[in-house]
C-alpha positions in Angstrom: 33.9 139.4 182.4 32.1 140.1 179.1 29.0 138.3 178.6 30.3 136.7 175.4 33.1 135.5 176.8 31.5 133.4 180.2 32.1 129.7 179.7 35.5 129.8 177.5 38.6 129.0 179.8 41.1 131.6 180.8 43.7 129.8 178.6 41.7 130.0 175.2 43.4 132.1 172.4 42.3 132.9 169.2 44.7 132.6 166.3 45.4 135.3 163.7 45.6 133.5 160.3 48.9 134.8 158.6 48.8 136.7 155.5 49.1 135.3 152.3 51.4 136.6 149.8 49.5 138.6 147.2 52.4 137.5 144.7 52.0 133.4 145.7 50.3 131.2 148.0 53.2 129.3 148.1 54.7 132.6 150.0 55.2 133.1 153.7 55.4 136.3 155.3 59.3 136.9 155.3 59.6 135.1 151.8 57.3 138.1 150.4 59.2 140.6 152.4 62.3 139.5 150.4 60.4 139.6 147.3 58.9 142.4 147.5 62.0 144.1 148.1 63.7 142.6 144.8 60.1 143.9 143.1 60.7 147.3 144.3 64.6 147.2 143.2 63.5 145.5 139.8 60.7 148.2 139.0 62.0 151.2 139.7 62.1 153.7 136.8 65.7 154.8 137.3 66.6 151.5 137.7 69.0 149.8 134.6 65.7 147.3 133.7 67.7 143.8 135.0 66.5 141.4 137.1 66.8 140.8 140.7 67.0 137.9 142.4 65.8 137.3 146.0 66.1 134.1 148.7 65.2 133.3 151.7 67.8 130.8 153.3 65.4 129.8 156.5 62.6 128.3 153.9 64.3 127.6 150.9 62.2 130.1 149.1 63.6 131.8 145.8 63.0 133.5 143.0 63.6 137.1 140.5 61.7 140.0 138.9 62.4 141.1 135.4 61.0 144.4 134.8 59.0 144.7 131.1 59.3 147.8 128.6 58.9 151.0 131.0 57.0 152.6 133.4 54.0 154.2 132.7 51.5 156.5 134.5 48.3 154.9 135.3 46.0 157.4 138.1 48.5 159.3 139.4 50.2 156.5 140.1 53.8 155.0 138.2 52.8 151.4 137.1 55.3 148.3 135.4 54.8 145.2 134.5 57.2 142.5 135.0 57.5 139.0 134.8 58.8 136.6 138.0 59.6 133.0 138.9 58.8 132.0 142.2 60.5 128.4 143.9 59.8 127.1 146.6 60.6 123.4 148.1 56.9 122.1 147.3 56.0 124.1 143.6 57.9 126.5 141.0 55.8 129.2 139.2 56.1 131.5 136.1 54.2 134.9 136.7 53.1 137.9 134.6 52.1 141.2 136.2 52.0 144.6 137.0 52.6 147.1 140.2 51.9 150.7 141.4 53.3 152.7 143.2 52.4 156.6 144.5 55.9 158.7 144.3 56.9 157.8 147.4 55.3 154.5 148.6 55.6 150.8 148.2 55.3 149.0 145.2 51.7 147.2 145.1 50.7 144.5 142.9 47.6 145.4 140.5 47.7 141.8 138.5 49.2 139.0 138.4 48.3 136.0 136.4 49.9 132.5 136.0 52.4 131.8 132.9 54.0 128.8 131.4 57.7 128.5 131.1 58.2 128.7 126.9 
């Protein structure tokens, strides 16, 4: 047995923080899977510029992406902004932001900043 590791029972674990959305806090996991996936739908440039909604039934989670004026090149990369509401059971948010994608990858969030409902 490691040296390090002498002393700590044979039942000790460590445990592996989950990831936080980078859309929310509020967001678990499978909650930003689902949103992420309306994101990608939402942004794309061939897309027809609506909003998608997205849910997740097991926490109650909810919300939509509404894609802002076009998409525009930014390094090699195609960028949109868009704006998106975000509910869950304990807090609703308004959201303003932007994602990147290379031609063929993901979607990734470049900013994101808070916005009140007008």
């Amino acid at each position: 047995m490691p040296t390090e590791w002498r002393g700590l029972s044979e039942d000790t674990t460590g445990a592996i923080p989950a990831k936080v959305s980078p859309l929310s806090r509020a967001l678990d996991p499978e909650d930003w899977r689902r949103a992420s996936a309306a994101m990608g739908t939402a942004l794309d440039p061939q897309g027809d510029g609506a909003s998608v909604n997205w849910d997740n039934p097991q926490t109650g989670a909810k919300g939509f992406f509404t894609p802002l004026g076009q998409a525009y090149p930014a390094n090699g990369r195609v960028c949109r902004a868009f704006l998106a509401e975000v509910g869950t059971k304990d807090s609703h948010e308004y959201l303003k932001g932007a994602a990147c994608r290379e031609k063929t990858a993901e979607w990734s969030l470049t900013a994101v900043t808070s916005e009140k409902k007008s």
